[in-house]
C-alpha positions in Angstrom: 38.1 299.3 5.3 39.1 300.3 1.7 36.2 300.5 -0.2 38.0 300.8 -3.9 35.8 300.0 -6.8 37.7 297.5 -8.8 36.7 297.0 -12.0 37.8 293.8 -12.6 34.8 292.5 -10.1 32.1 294.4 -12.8 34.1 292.3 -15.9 33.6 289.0 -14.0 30.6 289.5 -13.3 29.6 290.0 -17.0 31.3 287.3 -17.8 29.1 284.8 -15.4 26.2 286.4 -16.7 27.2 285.6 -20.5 28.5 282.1 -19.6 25.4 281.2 -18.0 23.7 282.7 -21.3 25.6 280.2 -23.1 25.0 277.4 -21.1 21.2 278.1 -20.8 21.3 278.1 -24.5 23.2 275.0 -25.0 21.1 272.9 -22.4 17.5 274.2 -22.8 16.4 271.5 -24.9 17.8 269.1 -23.0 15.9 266.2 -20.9 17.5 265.5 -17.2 19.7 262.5 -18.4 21.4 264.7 -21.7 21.9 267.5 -19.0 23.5 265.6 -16.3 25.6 264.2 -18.9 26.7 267.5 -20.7 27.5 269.0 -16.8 29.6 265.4 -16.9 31.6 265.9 -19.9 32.2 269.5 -19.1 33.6 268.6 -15.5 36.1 266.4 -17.6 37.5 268.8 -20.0 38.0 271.4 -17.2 40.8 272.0 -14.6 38.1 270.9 -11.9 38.6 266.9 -13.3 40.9 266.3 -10.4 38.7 267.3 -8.1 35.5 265.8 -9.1 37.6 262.4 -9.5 38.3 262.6 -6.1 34.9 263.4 -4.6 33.2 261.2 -6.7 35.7 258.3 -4.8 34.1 259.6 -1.3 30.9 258.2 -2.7 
């Protein structure tokens, strides 16, 4: 097995780590209902809106 260090994986991570700094930040004040409806809204500005539209029809 090649075990290359590709530093594209270390990038990525830091970038999930500085995302979820940004979304803890945005949400912290938030009650349940304002943070299920910010996840919401972000699901429907995103490339995953197809997808949650068709799970949410499995319902």
């Amino acid at each position: 097995m090649n075990m290359k260090n590709d530093d594209r994986s270390f990038s990525s991570l830091n970038n999930k780590y500085l995302i979820e700094e940004l979304i803890y930040n945005e949400t912290k004040e938030m009650n349940n209902y304002q943070l299920l409806e910010y996840f919401k809204k972000s699901v429907e500005e995103s490339s995953l809106k197809d997808w949650w539209n068709s799970i949410k029809k499995l319902d």
